[in-house]
N, C-alpha and C positions, 0 to 999 in steps of 0.2 A: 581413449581419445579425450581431448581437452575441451572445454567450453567455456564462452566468454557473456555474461549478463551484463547487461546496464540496466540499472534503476532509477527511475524518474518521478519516486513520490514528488504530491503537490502538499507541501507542509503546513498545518494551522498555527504553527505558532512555533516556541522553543522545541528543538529535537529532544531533547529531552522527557519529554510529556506528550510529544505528539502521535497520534497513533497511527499516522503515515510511516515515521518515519522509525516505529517502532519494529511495524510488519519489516519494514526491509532488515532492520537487527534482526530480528527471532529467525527471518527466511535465510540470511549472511551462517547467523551460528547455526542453525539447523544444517546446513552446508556442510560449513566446514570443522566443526566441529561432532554434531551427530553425526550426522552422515560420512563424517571424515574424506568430503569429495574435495582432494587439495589439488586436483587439477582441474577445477573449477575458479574462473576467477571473474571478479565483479570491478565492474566502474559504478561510483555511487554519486550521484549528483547532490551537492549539498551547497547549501547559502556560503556566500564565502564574509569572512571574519566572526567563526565561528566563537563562542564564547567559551573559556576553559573550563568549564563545567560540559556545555557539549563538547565537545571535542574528547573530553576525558571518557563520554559516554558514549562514543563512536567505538567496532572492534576495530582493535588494531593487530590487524593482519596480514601477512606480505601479500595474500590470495586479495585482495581489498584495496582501492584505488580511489579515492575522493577526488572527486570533479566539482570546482566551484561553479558556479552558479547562478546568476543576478534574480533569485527568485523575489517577487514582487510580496507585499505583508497582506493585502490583499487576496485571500486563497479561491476567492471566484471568479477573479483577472486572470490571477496564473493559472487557474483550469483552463481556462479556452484561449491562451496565448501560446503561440509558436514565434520565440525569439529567433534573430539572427544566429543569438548563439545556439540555440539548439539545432537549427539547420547546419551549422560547421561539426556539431557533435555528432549528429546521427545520419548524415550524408554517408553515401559508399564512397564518395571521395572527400568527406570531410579530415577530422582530426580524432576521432574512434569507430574506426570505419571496418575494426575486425570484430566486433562485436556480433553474437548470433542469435540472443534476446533480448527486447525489451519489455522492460518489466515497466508499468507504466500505470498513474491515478488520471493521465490526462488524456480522457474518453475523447473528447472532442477533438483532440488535435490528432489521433491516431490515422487517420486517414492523409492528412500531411506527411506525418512520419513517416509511412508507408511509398509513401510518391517520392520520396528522398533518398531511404534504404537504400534502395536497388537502381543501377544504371540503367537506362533505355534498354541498353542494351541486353537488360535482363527482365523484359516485359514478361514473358510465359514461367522464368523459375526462381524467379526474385523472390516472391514470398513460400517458398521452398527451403529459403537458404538461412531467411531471415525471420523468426517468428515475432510474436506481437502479444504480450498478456498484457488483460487491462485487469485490475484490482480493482471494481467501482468504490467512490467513496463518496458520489456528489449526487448523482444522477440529474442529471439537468433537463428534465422535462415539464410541462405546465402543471400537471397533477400535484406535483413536491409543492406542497405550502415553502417552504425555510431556504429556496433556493432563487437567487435571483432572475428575473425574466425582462430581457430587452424586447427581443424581437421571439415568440412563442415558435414560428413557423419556423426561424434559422437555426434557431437554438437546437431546436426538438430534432431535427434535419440530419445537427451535426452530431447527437450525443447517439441518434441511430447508427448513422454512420459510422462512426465509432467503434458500436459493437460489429457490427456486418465487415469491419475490417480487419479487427483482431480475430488472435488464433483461438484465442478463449475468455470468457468473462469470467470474472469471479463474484460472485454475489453471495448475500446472506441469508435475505427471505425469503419466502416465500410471493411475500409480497410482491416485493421490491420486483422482482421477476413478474407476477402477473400485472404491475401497472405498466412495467417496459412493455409488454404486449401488445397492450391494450391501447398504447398509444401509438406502435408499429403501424397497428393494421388500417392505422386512420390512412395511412402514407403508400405501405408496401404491398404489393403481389401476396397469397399468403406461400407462396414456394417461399420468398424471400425471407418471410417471417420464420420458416419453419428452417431455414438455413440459419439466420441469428440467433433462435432459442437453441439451435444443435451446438452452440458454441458457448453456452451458462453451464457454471459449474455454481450451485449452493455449495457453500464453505462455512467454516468456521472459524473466526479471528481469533478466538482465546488460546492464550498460551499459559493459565494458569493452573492445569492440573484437574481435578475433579472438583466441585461444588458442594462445598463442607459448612457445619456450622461453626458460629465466632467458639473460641475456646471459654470454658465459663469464666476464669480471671476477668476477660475484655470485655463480659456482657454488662450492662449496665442496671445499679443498685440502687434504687432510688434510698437517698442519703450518703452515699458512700462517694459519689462524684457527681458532676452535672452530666446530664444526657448530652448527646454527642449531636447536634441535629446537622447536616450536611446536605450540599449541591455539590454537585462538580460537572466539571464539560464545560463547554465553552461559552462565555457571557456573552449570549444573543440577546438584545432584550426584550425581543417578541418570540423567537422561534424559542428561548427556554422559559417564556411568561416570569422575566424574572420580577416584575413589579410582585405579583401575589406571591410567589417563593420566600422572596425579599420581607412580602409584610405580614409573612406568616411568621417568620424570624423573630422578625421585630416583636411581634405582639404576643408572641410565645416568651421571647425572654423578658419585654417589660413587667408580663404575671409573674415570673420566675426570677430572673436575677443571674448574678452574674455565678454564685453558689447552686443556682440549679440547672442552670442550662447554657451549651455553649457549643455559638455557631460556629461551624469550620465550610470554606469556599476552596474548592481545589478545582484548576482551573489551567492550560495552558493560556490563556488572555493577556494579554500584557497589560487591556484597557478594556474599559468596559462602557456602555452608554449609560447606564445608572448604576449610582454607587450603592454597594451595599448597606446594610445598615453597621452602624459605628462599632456597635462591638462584636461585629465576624474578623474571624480571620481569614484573610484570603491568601491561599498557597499556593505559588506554583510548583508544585512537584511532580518528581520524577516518578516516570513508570514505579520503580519500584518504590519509591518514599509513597506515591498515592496506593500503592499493595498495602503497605504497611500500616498505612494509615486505616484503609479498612479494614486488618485484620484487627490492630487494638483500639482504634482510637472511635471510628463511627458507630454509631446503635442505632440511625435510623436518617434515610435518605428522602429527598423531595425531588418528584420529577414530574412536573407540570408543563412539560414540553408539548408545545403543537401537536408537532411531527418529531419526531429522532429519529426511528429504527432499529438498527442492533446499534446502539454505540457504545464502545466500551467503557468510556467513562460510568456510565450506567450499570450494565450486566457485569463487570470484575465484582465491584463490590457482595453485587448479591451474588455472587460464586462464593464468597470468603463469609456471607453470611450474614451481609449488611440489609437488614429489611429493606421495602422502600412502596413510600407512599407514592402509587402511580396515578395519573391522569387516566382517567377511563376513554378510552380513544380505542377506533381500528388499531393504530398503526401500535400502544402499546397491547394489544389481545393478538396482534401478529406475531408480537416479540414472549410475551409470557402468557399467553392462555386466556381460557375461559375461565379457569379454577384460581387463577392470585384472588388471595381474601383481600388486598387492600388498596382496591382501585378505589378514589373519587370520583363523585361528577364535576366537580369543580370545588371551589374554593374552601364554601363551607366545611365539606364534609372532609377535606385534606386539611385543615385546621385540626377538627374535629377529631381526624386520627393520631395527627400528634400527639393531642392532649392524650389522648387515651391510652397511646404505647407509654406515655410521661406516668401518667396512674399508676397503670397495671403494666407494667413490664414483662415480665415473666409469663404470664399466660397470653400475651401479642404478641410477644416472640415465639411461644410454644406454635401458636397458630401459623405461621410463617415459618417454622423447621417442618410442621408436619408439611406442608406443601411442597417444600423446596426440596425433601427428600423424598417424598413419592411423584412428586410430576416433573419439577426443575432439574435433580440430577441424574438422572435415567438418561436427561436429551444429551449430559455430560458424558456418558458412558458409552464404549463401543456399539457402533448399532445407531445411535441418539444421534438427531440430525446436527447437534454441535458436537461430535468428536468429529465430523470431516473435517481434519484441520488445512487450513489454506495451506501450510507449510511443506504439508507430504504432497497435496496434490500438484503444487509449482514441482516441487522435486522430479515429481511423476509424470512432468509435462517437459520437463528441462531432459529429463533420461529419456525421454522416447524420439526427443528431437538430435541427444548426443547421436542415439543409435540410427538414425536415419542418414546420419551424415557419415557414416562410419560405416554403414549397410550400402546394399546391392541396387537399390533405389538411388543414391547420390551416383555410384558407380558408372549406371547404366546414364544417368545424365549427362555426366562429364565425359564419357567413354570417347567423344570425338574431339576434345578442348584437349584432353593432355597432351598431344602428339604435335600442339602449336610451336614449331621451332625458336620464336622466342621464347616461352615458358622452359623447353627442355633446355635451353642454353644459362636460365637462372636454374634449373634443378641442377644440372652439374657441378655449376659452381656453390649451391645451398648445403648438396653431399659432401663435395671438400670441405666447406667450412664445419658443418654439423652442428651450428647455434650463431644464431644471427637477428638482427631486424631488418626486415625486409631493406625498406627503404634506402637503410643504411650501405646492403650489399646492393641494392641495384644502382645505388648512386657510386660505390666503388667500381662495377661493371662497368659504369660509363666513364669513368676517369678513364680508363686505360682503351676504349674509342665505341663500344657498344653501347645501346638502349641510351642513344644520345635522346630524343624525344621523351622514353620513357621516364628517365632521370630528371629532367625538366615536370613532371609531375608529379612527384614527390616534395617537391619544394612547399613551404608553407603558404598558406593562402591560393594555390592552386585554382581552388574548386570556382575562387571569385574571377579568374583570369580567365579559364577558358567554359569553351562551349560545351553546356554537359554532354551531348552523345558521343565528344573524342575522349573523354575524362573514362580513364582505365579502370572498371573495377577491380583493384588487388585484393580483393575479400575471395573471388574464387583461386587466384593463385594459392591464398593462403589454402585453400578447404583441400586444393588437391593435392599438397604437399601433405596435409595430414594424413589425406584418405588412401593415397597411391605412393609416397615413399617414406612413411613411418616416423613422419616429423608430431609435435604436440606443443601448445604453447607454453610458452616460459615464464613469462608474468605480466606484472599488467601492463609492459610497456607495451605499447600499440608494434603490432606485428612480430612481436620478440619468437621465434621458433627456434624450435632445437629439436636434433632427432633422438628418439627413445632410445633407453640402452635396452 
């Protein structure tokens, strides 16, 4: 049986570097190219006038369907906005109205989505039909320093909400999961609470293989090249404290020179509120040119951030081997341990280590291999709370849902809808043709003097003319032409069916 995703990353910047928009590629090919599931097919919302560098970076495959988008540059607007347009995309009587999941970064709107889905008329098994994964990436509660806060009590309200309405959360920490708690219980029942933690899944976002050291070539010799010193992620200028990052650059390379030291800034940011110092380089690159970059180019990373988390701008590199001076903080001893030898308390002493990896190279780096290979890649390894990778578990959320809709459970639901004599009078004619779109044959139906009503909603703009509770849901026609006469969808045209040979 066939199945239809839509994905709704909220994107930070160029797709190309973005790590919303990357999960939705790795989860696309993991699809259909690992998994070889080519009857699987996706709607992908993406910004429209896309740049030929993204676009080129987009898969291009017939199972694959880009849906433009008016997404706002702003990525904490577009988190808690529901456009018009998306109420036409994801209505059961909109304009991708056979779709059976959404894949979704936008927590807060999820409860919207959901009140759209499904027709009145399908109040008891609407969310049966239609499932809802959220991929957190914002968390918008008052605890998050790096997140913006209008109203603490609406906000916190909606991003619960959120979770208690999807099918399932995807998170990374530990954390991150016990501050959502913690801030639940201010609000909910604990039954309630204990319904939304049943629905976290910890993941893991990396797609880069196991956590190796740099190759010896790429390590760095003092005399043989300048030390590599590096930021990357996105130019916050408080949440990444880029003023001390910035003036640890600066005052590292005025002792040093342009022969001994040289900064690299990798960055999806288009702008930034303070400018780097003059002689960084600041790059935006792609997933894979920022891989590259940390396997040969960086020797050592600054992360003086607030708050981050798991982000990957951060954690790739130290997979590929890239040290990194971390801020000693909760939120980094959530992400890398009690045991990283090379947390600061602050400024000084993240100065302090620069110079010192800049001296003595070789035994700073020894010290950061022996950790990374007895504590860091074990978490890499089967077992290790980062091999759950997000990729398999979506897959194994996406299979269990095929199968329910294809099982004796969808069966036993619909057992009294199929026998409705207008639906067997489109099955007979769906059988003769044996590949069709919907719309298209019921609008043929009604030329010749039937489903004169029905044929009238199918028409574009529909959803805005009439009253939602007479508005048809054809999402269940389609499900029981798959499940009861052996039909499966055909691509990404909206309702395209044909029946299996």
């Amino acid at each position: 049986m066939s199945l239809k995703v839509l994905l709704d990353p909220v994107y930070s910047g160029l797709l190309t570097g973005c790590s919303s928009a990357y999960k939705c590629k790795a989860l696309v090919e993991t699809v259909l190219l690992k998994q070889k599931r080519t009857d699987w097919l996706f709607y992908w919302l993406v910004p429209p006038a896309l740049s030929e560098a993204e676009s080129a970076w987009l898969p291009q495959h017939p199972n694959v369907r880009y849906v433009e988008y008016p997404y706002l540059p702003d990525r904490m607007r577009e988190y808690s906005l529901f456009r018009k347009e998306l109420d036409e995309i994801l209505a059961f009587n909109g304009s991708f109205w056979d779709f059976d999941v959404l894949f979704t970064s936008r927590t807060s709107m999820v409860p919207v989505a959901r009140s759209v889905m499904s027709s009145p008329r399908q109040k008891t098994i609407g969310h049966k039909l239609k499932k809802v994964m959220v991929f957190e990436e914002l968390i918008l509660l008052d605890h998050r320093s790096t997140v913006a806060k209008s109203d603490v009590l609406a906000q916190e309200l909606l991003t619960l909400s959120g979770y208690l309405n999807a099918d399932v959360v995807y998170l990374v920490t530990e954390k991150e999961q016990r501050g959502i708690v913690e801030t639940a219980r201010q609000y909910f029942a604990p039954s309630r609470v204990i319904d939304m933690v049943g629905k976290f899944q910890r993941v893991s976002q990396l797609d880069t293989g196991p956590a190796r050291l740099k190759e010896e070539k790429f390590r760095f010799r003092r005399g043989e090249r300048p030390l590599c010193l590096t930021f990357s992620g996105r130019m916050e200028k408080s949440a990444a404290n880029l003023h001390e990052v910035f003036d640890i650059m600066d005052k590292q390379w005025i002792m040093k020179g342009d022969l001994e030291l040289k900064t690299l800034i990798c960055t999806v940011s288009q702008a930034t509120p303070l400018a780097p110092p003059e002689h960084t380089e600041v790059r935006v690159a792609s997933r894979e040119q920022f891989w590259k970059a940390a396997r040969e180019e960086m020797d050592l990373m600054l992360v003086l951030h607030r708050d981050a988390e798991f982000s990957l701008s951060m954690v790739e590199p130290m997979v590929f081997g890239v040290p990194l001076v971390v801020i000693d903080q909760d939120w980094s001893r959530s992400v890398w341990g009690p045991k990283y030898p090379f947390y600061a308390n602050g400024y000084t002493e993240a100065y302090g280590l620069v110079k010192a990896f800049y001296d003595d190279y070789e035994p700073m780096y020894q010290r950061f291999a022996d950790w990374l290979m007895a504590e860091f890649a074990p978490r890499c390894q089967p077992g290790g709370d980062l091999s759950i990778s997000l990729y398999d578990k979506v897959v194994e959320f996406l299979t269990a849902h095929e199968a329910y809709l294809e099982g004796d459970g969808f069966a036993q639901l619909f057992a009294g809808r199929k026998d409705n004599q207008v639906f067997q009078t489109f099955v007979a004619k769906a059988l003769e043709r044996g590949e069709f779109v919907m719309f298209e044959l019921i609008r043929e139906i009604g030329a010749d003097g039937d489903f004169e009503l029905l044929q009238q909603k199918t028409k574009p703009g529909d959803r805005d003319r009439r009253r939602i509770v007479f508005s048809t849901p054809f999402n269940e026609w389609r499900l029981m032409l798959k499940a009861y006469h052996g039909f499966e969808d055909a691509s990404t045209t909206v309702g395209h069916l044909r029946r299996k040979k």
